[in-house]
C-alpha positions as CSV (number, residue, x, y, z in Angstrom):
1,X,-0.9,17.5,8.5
2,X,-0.6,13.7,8.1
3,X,1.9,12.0,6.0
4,X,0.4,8.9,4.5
5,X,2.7,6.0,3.0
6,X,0.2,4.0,1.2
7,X,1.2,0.2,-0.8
8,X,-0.9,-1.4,-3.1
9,X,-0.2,-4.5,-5.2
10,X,-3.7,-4.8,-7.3
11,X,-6.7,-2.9,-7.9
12,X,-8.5,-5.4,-5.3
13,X,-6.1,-3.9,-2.8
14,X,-6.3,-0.2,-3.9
15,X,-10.5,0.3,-3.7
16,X,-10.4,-0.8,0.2
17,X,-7.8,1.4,0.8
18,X,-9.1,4.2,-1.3
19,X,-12.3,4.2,1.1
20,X,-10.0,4.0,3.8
21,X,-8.3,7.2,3.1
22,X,-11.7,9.5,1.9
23,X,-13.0,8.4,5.3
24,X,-9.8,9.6,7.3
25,X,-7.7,12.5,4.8
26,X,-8.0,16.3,5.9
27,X,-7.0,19.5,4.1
28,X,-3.0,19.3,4.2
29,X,-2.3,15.7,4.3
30,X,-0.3,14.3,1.8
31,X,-0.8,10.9,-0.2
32,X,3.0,8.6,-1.3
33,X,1.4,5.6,-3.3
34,X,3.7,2.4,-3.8
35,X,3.6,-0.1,-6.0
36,X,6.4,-2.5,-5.9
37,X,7.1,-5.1,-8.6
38,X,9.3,-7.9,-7.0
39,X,10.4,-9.1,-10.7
40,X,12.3,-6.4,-11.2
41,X,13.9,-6.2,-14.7
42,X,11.7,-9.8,-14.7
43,X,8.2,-8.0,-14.5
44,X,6.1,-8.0,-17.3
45,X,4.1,-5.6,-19.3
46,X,0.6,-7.3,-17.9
47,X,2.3,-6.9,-14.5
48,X,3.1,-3.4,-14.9
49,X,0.1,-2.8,-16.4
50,X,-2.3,-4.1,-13.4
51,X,0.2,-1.7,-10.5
52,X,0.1,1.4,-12.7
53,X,-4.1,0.3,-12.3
54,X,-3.9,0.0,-8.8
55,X,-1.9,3.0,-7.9
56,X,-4.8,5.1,-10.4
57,X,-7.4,4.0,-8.2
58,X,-5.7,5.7,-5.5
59,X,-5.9,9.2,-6.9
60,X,-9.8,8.6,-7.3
61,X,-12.3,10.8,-5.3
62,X,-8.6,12.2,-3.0
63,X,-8.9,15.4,-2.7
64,X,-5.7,16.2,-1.0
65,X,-1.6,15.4,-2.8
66,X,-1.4,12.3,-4.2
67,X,2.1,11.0,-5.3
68,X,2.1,7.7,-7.2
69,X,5.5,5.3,-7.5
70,X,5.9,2.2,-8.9
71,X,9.5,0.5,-8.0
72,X,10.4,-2.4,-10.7
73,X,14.0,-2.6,-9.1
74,X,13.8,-6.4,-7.2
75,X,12.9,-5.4,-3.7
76,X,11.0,-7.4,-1.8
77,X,8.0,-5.1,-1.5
78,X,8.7,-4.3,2.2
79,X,11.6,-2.8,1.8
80,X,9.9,-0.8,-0.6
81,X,7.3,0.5,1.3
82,X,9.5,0.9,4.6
83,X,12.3,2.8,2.7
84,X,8.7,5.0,1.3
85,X,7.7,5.7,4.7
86,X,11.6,6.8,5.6
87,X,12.2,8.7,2.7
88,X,8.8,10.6,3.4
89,X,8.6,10.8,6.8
90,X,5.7,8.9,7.5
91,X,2.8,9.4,9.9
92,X,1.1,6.4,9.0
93,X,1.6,3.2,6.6
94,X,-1.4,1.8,5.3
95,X,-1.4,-1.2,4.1
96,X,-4.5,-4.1,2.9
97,X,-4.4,-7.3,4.7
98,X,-6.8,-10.4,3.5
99,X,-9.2,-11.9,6.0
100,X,-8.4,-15.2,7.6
101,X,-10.0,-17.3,9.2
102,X,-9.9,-18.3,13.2
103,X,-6.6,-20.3,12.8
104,X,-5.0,-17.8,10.1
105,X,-5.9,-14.6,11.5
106,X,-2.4,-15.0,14.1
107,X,-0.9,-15.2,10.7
108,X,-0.3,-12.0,8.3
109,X,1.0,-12.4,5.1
110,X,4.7,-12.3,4.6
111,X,4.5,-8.5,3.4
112,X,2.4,-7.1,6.0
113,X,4.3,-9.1,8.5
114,X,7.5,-7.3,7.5
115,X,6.1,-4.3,7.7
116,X,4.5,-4.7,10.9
117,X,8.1,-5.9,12.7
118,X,10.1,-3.7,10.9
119,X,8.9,-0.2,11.5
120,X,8.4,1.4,14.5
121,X,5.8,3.9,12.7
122,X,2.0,3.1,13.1
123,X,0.7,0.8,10.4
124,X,-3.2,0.6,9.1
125,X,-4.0,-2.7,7.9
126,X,-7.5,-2.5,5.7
127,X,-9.0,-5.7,5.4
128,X,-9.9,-7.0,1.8
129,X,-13.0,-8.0,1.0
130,X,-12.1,-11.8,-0.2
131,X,-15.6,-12.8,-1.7
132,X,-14.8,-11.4,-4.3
């Protein structure tokens, strides 16, 4: 049984990692879906609207547990996800990273970065597909 901590900010970042996950869940894994809205109190309803989209998109065609959580409390969304992956125990964090190119790829955005130095759990990163 893996334990899967997964963050999504958009619908963009969600169908990647969707395919991700149908190519890599078995029979007793277990899905914890985060969404975190750095706004806080400050988000608004088109904001909240587009993570509750993205985190659906993650229960699509996943045939094993999928819990969904969206955090409008003013984290940064690291210490979302990292306090995710503690609270549940995490096998794996999986996470979408966009492509760069030659000079940006030693680069990960600020989130992803965080993540990467800040847990000592093994991370995924699933590239987005930026011709989009």
């Amino acid at each position: 049984m893996t334990t899967f901590v997964v963050a999504t900010k958009s619908v963009e970042t969600s169908e990647p990692i969707n395919e991700y996950l149908r190519g890599r869940l078995t029979d007793g894994d277990e899905v914890y879906v985060v969404n975190s809205q750095e706004g806080g109190d400050d988000s608004d309803a088109d904001e909240i609207r587009s993570g509750t989209d993205a985190l659906d998109v993650l229960t699509e065609g996943i045939d094993v547990p999928v819990e969904t959580h969206q955090f409008v409390r003013g984290n940064s969304p690291a210490e979302d996800i990292l306090a995710a992956a503690d609270e549940y125990d995490a096998d794996e964090i999986c996470i979408a990273v966009r492509k760069r190119n030659p000079t940006g790829k030693i680069v990960f955005g600020s989130v992803a970065q965080d993540v990467l130095l800040s847990t000592d759990r093994p991370v995924v990163a699933v590239p987005l597909d930026t011709e989009r």
